[in-house]
C-alpha positions in Angstrom: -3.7 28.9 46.6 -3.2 30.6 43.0 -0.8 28.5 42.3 -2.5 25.3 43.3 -5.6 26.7 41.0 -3.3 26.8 38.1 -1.6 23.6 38.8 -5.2 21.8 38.9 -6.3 23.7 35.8 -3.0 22.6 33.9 -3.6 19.5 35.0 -7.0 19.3 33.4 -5.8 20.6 30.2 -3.3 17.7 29.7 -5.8 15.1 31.2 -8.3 16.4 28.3 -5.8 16.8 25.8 -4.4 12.9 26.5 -8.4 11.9 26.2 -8.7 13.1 22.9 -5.2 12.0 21.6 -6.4 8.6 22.7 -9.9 8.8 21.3 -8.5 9.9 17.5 -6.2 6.9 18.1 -9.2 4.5 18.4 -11.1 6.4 15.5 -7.8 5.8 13.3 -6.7 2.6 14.0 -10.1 0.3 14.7 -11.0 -1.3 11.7 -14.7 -0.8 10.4 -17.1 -2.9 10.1 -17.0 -4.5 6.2 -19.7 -3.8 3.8 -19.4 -7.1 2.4 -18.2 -10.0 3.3 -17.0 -11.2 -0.4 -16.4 -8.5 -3.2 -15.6 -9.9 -6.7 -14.4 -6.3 -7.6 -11.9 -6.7 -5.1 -8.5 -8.0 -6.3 -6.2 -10.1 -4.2 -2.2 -8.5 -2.8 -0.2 -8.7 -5.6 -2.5 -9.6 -8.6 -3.1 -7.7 -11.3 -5.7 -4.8 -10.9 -9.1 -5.5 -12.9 -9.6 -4.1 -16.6 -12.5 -2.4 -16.8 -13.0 -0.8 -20.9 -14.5 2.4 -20.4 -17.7 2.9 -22.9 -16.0 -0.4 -24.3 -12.7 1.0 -25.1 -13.7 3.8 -26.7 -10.3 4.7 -28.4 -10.6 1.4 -30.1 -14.1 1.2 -31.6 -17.3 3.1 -31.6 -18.2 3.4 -28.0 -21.2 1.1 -26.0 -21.9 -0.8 -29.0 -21.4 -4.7 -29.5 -18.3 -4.3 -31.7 -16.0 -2.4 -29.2 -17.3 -4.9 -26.5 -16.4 -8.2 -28.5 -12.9 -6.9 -29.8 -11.7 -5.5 -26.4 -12.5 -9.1 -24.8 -11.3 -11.0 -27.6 -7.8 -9.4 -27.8 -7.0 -7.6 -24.5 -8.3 -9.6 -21.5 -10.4 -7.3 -20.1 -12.5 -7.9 -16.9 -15.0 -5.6 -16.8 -17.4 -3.5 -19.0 -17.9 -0.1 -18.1 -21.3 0.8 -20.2 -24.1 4.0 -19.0 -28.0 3.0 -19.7 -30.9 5.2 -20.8 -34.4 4.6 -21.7 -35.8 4.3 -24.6 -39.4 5.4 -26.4 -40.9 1.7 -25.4 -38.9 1.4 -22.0 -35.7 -0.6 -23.3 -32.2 0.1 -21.7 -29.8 0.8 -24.3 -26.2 1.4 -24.0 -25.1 5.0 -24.7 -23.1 7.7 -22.5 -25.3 11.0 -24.1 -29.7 11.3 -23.9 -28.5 12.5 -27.5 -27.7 10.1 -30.4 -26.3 13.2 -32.2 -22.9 13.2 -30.9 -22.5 9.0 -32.3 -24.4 8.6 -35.0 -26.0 9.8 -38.3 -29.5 10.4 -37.4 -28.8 14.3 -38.5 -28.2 13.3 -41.6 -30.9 10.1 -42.0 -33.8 13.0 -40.9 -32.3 15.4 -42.3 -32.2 18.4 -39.7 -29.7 19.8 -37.6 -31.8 19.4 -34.0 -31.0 17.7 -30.7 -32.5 14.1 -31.0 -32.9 12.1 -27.8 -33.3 8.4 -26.6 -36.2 8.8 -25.4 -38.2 9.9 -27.9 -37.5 7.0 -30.4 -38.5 3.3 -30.0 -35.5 1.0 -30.2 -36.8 -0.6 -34.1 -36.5 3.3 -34.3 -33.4 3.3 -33.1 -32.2 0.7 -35.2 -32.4 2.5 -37.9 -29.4 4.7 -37.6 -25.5 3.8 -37.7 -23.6 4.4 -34.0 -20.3 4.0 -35.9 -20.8 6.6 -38.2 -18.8 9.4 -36.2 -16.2 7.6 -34.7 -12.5 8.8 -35.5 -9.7 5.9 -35.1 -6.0 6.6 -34.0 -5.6 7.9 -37.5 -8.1 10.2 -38.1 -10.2 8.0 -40.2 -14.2 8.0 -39.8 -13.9 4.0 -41.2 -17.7 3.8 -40.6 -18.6 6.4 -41.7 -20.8 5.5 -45.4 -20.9 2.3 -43.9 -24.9 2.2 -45.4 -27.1 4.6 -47.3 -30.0 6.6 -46.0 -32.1 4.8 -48.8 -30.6 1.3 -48.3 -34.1 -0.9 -47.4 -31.5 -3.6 -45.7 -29.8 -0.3 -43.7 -30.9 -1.8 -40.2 -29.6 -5.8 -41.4 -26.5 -4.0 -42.2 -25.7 -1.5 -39.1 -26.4 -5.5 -36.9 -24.3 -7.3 -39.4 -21.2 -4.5 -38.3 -22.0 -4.6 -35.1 -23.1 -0.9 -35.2 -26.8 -1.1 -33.9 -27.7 0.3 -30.4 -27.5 -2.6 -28.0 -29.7 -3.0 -25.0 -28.8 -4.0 -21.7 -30.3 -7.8 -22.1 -28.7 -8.1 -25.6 -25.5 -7.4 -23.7 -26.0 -9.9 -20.9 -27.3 -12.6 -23.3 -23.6 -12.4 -25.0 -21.3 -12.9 -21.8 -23.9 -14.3 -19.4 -21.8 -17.3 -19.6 -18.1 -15.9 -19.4 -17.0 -14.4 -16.7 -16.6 -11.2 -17.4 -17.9 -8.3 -14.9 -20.1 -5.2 -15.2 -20.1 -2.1 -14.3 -23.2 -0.3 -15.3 -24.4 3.7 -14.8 -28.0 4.5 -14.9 -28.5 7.8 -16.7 -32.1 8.7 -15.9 -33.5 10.0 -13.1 -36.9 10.1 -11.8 -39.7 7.9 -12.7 -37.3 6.6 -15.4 -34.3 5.9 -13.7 -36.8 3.9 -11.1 -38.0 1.8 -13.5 -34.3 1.2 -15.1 -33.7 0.0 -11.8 -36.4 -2.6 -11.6 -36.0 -4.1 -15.2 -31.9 -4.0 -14.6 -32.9 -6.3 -11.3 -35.6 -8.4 -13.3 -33.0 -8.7 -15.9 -30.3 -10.0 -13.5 -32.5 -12.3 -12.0 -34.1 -14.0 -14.6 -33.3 -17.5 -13.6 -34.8 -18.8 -17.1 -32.6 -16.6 -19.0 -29.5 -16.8 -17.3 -29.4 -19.9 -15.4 -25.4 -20.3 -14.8 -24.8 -16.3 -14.6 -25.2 -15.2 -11.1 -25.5 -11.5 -12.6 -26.0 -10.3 -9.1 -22.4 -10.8 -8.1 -21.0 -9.7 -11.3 -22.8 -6.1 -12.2 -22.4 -2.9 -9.7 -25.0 -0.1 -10.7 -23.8 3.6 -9.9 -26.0 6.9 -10.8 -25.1 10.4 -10.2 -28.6 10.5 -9.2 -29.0 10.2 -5.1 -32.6 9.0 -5.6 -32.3 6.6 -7.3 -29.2 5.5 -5.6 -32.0 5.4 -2.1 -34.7 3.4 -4.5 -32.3 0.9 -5.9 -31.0 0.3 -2.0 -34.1 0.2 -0.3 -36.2 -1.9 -2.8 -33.2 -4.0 -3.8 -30.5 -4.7 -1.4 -29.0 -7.4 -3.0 -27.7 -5.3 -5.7 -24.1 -3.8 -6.0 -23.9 -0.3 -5.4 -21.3 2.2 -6.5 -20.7 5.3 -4.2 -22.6 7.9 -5.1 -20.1 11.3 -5.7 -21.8 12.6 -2.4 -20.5 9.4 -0.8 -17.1 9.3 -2.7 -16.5 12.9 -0.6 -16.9 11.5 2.8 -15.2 8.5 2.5 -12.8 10.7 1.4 -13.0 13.2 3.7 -13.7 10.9 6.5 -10.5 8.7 5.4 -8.4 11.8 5.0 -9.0 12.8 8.7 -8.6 9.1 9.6 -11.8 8.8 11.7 -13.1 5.3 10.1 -15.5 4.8 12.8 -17.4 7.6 11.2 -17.4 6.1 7.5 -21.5 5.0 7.3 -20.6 3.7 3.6 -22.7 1.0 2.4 -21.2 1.0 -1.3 -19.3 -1.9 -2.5 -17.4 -0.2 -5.0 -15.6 3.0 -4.9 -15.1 5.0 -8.3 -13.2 8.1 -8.0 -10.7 10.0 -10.2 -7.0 10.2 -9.9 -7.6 13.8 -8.0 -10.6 16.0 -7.7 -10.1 19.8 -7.1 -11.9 21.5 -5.0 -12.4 25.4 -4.1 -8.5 25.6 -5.3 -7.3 23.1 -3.6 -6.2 19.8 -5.8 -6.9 16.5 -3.5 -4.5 13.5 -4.7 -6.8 10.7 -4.6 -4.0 8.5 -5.7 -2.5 7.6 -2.0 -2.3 4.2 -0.9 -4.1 5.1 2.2 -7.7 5.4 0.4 -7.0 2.3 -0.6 -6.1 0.4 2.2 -8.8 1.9 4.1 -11.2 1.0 1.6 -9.5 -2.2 1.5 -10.3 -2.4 5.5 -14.1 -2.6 4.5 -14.1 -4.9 1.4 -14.6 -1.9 -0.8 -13.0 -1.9 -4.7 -11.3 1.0 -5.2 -11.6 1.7 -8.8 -10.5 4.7 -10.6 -11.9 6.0 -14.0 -10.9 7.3 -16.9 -7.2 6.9 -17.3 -5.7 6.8 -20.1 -1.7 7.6 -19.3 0.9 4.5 -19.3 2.9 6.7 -16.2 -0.5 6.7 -14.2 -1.3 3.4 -15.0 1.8 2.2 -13.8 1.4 4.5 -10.7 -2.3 3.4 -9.6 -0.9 -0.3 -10.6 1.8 0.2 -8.1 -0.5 1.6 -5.2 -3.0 -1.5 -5.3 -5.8 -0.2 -7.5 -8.7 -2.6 -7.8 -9.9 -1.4 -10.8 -8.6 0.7 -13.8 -10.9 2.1 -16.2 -9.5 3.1 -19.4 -10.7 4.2 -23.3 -7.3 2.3 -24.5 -7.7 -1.0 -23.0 -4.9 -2.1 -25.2 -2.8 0.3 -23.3 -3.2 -0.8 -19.7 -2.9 -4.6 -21.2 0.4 -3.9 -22.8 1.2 -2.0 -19.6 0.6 -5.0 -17.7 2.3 -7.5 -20.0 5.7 -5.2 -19.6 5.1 -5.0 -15.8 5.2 -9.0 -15.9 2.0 -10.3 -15.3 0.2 -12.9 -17.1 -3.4 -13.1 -18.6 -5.0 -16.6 -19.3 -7.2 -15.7 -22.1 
């Protein structure tokens, strides 16, 4: 009779343990449902991943501002721009990584004080004013823009434009490639009331049938933030926009595609923009596998991966079917690219 017990309870045991085998099977191998049905971030198998210029191409030319933009498109084929908004004085969106204008340009020395000045508290005429060139430092170690005009100069603001040196705003930006095909991907600094209303004008903005008739913004700019409410607003008052994961979502897709349990992935992101490896209470994750990226792949989802810089990695992420690779030396990856044989029809 004991022995009968333990045969039955053995039994049990392998019943359950074939259940559950079975069940992280189905979890594994049913594909999930796709966020989208057509992704233009999403490259074909075996095309060339997407060049995206980080802050422009930041290596190049003075980051975010017109002249990085119109040099990396005009000599390296990029694809996308990668550019961060914040808000100005008067409510415009201007293209710049930092809240302060310290860091990349010379309003220290135009006021003439040392303290931390901030977007928001100029008005972009205000704005105009000072040169975003003026600390950049090329491949040589050359500030070229340095003196580029004086702090007296009455035409200072003519000639910052003329270089292409002015903060640009988000509609200037669209007005100049509205009509190429070039893609965008765009982070919204603020949070808050702020970062709401970036939202609305960045939707207005991409609607704007008058102003960009032959566009079709919507299908060519994902918005991220590392702000999860405003990542909810921009979702829930505007669900025809693009959405980058959030870096709460990046984890659990990650996680969730590490463990292999797709059925479990509730992502609604269209793009996915992730370093090559994230560490994380000692532990060094390799985002870099091929299986991220099929899996993402499974749901329509660009993988895109930011900020790399490194010919070897390049090459590697090239090799593994990156969408997207974001990169300060755009001239880099294109070279990269030309070596590894494909073509660019400029």
């Amino acid at each position: 009779m004991r022995i009968e017990s333990k045969k039955k309870r053995f039994f049990i045991f392998i019943v359950i343990i074939i259940i559950l085998i079975v069940a992280w099977t189905l979890f594994a191998v049913i594909p999930p449902q796709k966020v989208i049905k057509d992704n233009p971030f999403l490259i074909s198998k075996g095309e060339r991943p997407l060049i995206a210029a980080h802050r422009g191409g930041k290596n190049l030319n003075p980051e975010n501002t017109m002249l990085a933009f119109d040099y990396a498109i005009e000599n390296y084929g990029i694809d996308i721009l990668e550019l961060d908004l914040c808000m100005t004085k008067d409510e415009h969106l201007v293209a710049i990584h930092d809240f302060s204008i310290n860091s990349c340009s010379d309003v220290e020395e135009i006021l003439g004080s040392n303290q931390d000045y901030y977007v928001i508290d100029f008005t972009l005429e205000e704005l105009s004013q000072f040169n975003f060139g003026s600390k950049f430092i090329d491949r040589e170690g050359h500030r070229p823009y340095a003196d580029l005009a004086a702090a007296d100069d009455e035409n200072r603001a003519d000639i910052i434009r003329e270089a292409k040196l002015n903060i640009t705003t988000i509609d200037e930006i669209f007005s100049a490639f509205y009509l190429t095909d070039l893609m965008f991907i765009v982070e919204i600094k603020n949070n808050g009331i702020q970062g709401e209303k970036a939202a609305d004008i960045l939707y207005s903005l991409m609607t704007d049938n008058q102003r960009y008739p032959n566009g079709n913004l919507l299908q060519r700019v994902v918005i991220g933030t590392f702000h999860d409410e405003i990542q909810l607003y921009i979702r829930e008052k505007y669900p025809l926009i693009f959405c980058g994961a959030s870096v709460g979502e990046a984890a659990r897709f990650i996680l969730t595609q590490m463990f292999g349990v797709n059925l479990f992935s509730k992502s609604n992101f269209v793009c996915l923009q992730i370093p090559t490896s994230y560490r994380l209470k000692g532990i060094n994750f390799d985002l870099t596998k091929k299986t991220y990226i099929n899996r993402a792949h499974q749901r329509n989802i660009s993988v895109q991966y930011w900020t790399i810089n490194d010919k070897e990695i390049m090459k590697e992420l090239i090799k593994a079917g990156a969408d997207v690779i974001m990169t300060d030396d755009p001239d880099v990856l294109y070279q990269v690219m030309i070596d590894l044989g494909y073509n660019f029809n400029k």
